[in-house]
C-alpha positions in Angstrom: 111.0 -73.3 57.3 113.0 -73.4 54.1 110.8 -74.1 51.3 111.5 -77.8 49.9 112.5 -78.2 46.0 109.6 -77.4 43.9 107.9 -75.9 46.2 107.3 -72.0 45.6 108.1 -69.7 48.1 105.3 -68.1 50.1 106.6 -64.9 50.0 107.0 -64.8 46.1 103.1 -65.4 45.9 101.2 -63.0 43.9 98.8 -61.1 46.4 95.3 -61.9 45.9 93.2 -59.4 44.3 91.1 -56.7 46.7 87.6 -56.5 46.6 86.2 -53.0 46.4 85.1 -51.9 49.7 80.8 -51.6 50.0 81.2 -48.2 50.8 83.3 -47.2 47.6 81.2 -45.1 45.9 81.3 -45.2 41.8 81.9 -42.5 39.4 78.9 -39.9 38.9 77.9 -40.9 42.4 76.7 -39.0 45.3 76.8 -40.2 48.6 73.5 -39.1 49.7 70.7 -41.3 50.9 67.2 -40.6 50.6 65.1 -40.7 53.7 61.2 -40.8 53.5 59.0 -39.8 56.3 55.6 -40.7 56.4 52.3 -41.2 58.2 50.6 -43.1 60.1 48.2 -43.6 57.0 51.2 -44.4 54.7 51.1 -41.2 53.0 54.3 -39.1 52.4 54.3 -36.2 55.3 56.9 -34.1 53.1 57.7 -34.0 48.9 60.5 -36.5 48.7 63.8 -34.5 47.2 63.8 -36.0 43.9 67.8 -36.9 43.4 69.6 -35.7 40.5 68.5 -37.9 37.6 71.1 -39.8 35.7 72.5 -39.3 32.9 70.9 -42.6 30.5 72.9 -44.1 28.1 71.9 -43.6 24.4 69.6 -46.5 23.2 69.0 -45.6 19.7 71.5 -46.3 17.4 73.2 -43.7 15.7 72.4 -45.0 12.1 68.9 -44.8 12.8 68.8 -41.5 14.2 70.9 -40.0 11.1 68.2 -41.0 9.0 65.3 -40.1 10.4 67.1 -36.7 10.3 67.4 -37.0 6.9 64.1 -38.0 6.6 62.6 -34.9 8.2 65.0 -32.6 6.3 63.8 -34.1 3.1 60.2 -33.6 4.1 60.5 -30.0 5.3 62.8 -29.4 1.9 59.1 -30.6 -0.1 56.8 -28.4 2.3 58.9 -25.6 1.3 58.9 -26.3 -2.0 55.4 -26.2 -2.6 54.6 -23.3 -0.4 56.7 -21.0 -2.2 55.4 -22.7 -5.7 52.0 -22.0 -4.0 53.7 -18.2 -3.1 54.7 -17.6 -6.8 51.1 -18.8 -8.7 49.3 -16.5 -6.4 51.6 -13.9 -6.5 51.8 -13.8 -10.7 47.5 -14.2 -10.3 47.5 -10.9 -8.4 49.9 -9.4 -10.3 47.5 -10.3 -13.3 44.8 -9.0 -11.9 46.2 -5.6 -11.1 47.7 -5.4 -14.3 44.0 -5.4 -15.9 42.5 -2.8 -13.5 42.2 0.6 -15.4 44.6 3.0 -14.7 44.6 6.8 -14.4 45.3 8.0 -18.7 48.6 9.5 -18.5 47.4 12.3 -21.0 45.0 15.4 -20.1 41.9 14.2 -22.5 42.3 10.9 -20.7 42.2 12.2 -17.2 39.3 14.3 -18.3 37.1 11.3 -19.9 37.7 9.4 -16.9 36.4 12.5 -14.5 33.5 12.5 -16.4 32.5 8.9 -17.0 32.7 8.6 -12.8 30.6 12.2 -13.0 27.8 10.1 -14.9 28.1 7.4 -13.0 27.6 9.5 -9.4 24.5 11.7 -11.0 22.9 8.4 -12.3 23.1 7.0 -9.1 22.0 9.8 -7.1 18.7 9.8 -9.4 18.3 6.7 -8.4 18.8 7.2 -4.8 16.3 10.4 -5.0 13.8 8.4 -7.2 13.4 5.8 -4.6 13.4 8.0 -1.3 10.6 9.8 -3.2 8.6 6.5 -3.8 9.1 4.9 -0.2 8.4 8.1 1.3 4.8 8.8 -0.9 2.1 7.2 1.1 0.1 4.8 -1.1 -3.5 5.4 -1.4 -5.9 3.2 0.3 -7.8 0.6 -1.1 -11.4 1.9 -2.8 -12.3 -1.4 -4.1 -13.9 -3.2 -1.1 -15.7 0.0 -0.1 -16.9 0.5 -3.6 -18.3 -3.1 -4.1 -19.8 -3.2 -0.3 -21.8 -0.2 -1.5 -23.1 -1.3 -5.1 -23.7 -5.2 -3.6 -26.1 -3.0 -0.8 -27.5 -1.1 -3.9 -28.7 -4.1 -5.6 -30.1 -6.0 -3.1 -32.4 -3.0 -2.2 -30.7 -0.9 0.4 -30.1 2.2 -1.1 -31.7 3.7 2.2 -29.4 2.4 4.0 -26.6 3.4 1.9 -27.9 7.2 2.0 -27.8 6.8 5.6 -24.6 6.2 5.7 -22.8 8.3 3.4 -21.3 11.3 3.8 -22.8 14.5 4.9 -21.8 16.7 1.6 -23.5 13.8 -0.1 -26.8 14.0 1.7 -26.5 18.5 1.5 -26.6 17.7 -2.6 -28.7 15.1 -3.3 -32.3 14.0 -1.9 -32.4 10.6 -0.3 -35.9 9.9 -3.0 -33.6 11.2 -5.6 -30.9 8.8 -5.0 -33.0 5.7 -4.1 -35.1 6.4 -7.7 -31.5 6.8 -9.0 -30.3 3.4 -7.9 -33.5 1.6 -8.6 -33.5 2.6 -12.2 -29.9 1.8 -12.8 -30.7 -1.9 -11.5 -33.1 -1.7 -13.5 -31.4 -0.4 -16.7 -28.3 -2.7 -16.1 -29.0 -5.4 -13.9 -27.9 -7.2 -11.6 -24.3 -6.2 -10.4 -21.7 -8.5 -10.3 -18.4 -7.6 -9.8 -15.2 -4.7 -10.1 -13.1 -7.3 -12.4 -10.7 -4.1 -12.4 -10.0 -1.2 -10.4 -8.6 1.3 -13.7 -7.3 4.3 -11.0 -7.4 5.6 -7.5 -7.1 9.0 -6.4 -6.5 11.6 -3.4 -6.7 14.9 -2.9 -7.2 17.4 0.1 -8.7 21.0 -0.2 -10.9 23.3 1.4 -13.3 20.8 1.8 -10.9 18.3 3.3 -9.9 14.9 2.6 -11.4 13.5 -1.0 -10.8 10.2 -2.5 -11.8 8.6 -5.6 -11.6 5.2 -7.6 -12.4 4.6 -11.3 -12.9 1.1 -11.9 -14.3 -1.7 -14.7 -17.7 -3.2 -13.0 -19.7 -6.3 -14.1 -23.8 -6.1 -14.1 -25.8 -9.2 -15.4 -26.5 -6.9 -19.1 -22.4 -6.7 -19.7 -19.2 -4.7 -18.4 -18.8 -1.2 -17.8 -17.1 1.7 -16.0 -18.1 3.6 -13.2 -16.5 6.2 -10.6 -16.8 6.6 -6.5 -15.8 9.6 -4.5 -15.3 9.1 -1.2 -14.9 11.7 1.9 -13.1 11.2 5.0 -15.2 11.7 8.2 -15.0 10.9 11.3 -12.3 8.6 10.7 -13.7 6.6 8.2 -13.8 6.6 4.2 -17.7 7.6 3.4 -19.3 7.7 0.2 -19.4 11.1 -1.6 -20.9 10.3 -5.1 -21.0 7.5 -7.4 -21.5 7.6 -11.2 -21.7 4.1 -13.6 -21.6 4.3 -17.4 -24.6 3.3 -18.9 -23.4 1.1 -22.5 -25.0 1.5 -25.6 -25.6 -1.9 -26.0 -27.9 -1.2 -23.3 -28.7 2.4 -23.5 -31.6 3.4 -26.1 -31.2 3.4 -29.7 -33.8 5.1 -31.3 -35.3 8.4 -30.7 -38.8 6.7 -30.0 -36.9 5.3 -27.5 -34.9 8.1 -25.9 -38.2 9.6 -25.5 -40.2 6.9 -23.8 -37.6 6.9 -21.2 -37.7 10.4 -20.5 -42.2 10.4 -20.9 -43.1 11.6 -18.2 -46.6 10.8 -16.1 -48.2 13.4 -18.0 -51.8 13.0 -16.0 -49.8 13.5 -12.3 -47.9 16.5 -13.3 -50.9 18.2 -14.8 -52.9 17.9 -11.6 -50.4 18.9 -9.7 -49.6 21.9 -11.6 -54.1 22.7 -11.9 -54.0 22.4 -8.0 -51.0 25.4 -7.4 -52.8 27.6 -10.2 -55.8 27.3 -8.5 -54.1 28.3 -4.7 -52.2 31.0 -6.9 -56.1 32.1 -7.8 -57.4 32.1 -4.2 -54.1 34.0 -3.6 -52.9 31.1 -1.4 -48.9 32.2 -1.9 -48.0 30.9 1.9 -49.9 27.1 1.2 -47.8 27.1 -2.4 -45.0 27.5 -0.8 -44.9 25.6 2.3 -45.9 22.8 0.3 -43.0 23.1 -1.9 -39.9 21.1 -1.7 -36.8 22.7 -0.1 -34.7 23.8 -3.0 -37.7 25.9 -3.7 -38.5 27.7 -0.4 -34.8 28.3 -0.8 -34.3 29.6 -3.9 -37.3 32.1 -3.2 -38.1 33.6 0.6 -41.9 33.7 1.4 -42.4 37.2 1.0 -40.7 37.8 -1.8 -43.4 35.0 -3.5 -45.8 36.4 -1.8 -44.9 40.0 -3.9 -44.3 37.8 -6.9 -48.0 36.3 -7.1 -49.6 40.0 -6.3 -47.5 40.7 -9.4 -49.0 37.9 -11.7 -52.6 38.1 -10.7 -52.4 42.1 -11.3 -51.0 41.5 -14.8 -53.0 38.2 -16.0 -56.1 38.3 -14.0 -58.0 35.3 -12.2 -56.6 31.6 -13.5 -59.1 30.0 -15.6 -58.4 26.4 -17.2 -54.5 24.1 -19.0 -55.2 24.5 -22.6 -52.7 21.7 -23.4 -49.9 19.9 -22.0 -46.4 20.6 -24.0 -44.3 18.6 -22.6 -43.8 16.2 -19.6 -40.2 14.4 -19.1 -38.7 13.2 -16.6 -35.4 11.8 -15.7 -34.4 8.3 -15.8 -34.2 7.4 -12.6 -37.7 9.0 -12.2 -37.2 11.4 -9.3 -37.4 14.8 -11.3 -39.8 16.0 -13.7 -40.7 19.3 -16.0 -43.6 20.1 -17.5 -44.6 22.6 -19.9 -48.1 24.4 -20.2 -50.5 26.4 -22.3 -52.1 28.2 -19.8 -55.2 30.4 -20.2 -55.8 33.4 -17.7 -58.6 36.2 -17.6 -56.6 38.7 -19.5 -54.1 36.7 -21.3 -53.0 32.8 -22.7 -49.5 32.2 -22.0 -47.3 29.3 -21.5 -46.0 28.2 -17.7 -43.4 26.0 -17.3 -43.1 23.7 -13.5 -40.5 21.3 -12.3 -41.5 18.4 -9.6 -39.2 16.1 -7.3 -40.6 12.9 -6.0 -40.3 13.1 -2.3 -41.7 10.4 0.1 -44.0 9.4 -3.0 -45.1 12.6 -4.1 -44.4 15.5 -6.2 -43.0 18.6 -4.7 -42.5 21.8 -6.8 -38.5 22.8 -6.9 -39.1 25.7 -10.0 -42.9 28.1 -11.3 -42.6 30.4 -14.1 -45.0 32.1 -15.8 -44.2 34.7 -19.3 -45.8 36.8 -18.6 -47.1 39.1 -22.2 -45.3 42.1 -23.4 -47.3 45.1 -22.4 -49.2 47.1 -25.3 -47.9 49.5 -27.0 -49.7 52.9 -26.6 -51.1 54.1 -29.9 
């Protein structure tokens, strides 16, 4: 049908636009589809292919990102700064301090002060290292002190026995245990009471022939005042043990006057004499083996039995039969009262002559350690 006036002609119409087919795939697509598998739990069976991500469209804008660029180049700029400012001060401070080490002199005097100033140095030091080997290496002697005081605390309170006991076995060869008790008891008596070692003044040890030997000086305290006194020691059976002691006696405290000196030393005149009247009258009744068995132990000793007994054959042959003491001489003893002498004016049947005797207290009585008579010069023949 002929299109009417005004009317457009169908033909002449515009087409209407297509749609895009659903299956037209857009650019930077793929076409695959992703297929899951899973179990009966609802947990995948196999990894899922993970598709190819896309590509995401920038978000930030670009005037932000320039200047947080600039902001980070600014930054590391100021870090780099101040590390090589940091670089330079420490650099200049080492170069300082190398620049005040001493250096090698350059002439041959220099060279040769410096060789000798590090000479010095090394022998000093080596003194040094020798001095102190020496020192740790030297034992340090033992401790006297409490030994010492032990034994002079057991001395005053009485036990001077017990003391002898207990020292050592050289001690006890020397010295009688009367002798040393009388000893003790008269230095208490001369001194006091002991109190102390305020001060130990040296200590010293030796070994010899007769082995192992310690001693220790020291400053000791009685109840009259201070003084010094000494302690040897011995080492026996693995223990320190006393060898001989010795203590100072003041002169505050010793005797002044010779009228004092010499009452200490008086003797017991009467004891001696009758001890002495009793061995002139064996030596009479030519009793030589009674004398001498009675005699202390230095004496039978110093002399054996038959040789005394050929001695008094002697004496009664030159002076005759004893008769009577004229007079006593002298009669001392020590201070600590175990040893006497005595001197005598003695009258036999064919001559007067002096005798001399000396006595050590044993167990409370005197024993006779020395007996000499002079005898007279013989006549000469006219």
């Amino acid at each position: 049908m002929p299109p009417q006036d005004g009317q457009d002609d169908p033909d002449d119409r515009p087409e209407p636009a297509k749609e895009p087919a659903k299956d037209a795939l857009a650019p930077g697509e793929s076409g695959s589809v992703d297929v899951r598998f899973t179990d009966p739990e609802g947990k995948p069976a196999v990894a899922p292919v993970e598709p190819p991500r896309r590509k995401r469209a920038h978000t930030i804008p670009v005037a932000i990102a320039v200047k947080v660029g600039e902001t980070v180049v600014h930054s590391a700029d100021a870090i780099g700064d101040k590390v090589v400012q940091a670089s330079d001060s420490l650099t200049a401070r080492v170069g300082e301090s190398l620049s005040a080490l001493p250096v090698v002199p350059r002439t041959r005097r220099g060279r040769v002060m410096a060789r000798n100033v590090i000479l010095s140095f090394l022998l000093v030091f080596s003194w040094i290292a020798v001095i102190v080997g020496l020192q740790l290496r030297h034992a340090r002697p033992p401790d006297f002190r409490p030994l010492a005081e032990t034994i002079l605390v057991a001395v005053r309170d009485g036990q001077a026995r017990e003391v002898y006991q207990n020292a050592s076995i050289r001690f006890q060869e020397v010295v009688l245990e009367e002798t040393f008790v009388e000893q003790m008891e008269d230095m208490n008596r001369t001194l006091g009471a002991f109190e102390e070692i305020s001060a130990v003044l040296d200590t010293e040890i030796n070994r010899g022939p007769g082995g192992r030997t310690g001693r220790v000086d020291a400053r000791l305290e009685f109840a009259t005042g201070s003084t010094k006194g000494s302690m040897a020691f011995r080492w026996e059976g693995g223990t320190w043990k006393m060898l001989g002691i010795f203590v100072d006696v003041p002169k505050e405290v010793a005797p002044a006057t010779q009228a004092q000196r010499e009452a200490r030393v008086k003797g017991p005149e009467d004891e001696l004499r009758a001890v002495a009247q009793r061995i002139l009258e064996q030596s009479a009744r030519n009793e030589a083996d009674a004398i001498w068995q009675e005699a202390a132990l230095g004496f039978q000793q110093s002399i054996a039995l038959p040789n005394f007994r050929e001695t008094e054959a002697d004496r009664r042959k030159v002076l005759g039969p004893f008769r009577r003491i004229l007079d006593v001489t002298s009669a001392r003893q020590n201070p600590s009262r175990t040893g006497a002498s005595l001197q005598l004016l003695i009258e036999f049947e064919k001559a007067t002559i002096t005798g001399s005797f000396e006595f050590t207290k044993i167990d409370d009585a005197w024993k006779l350690t020395f007996f000499k008579l002079v005898l007279p010069l013989p006549s000469v023949p006219e």
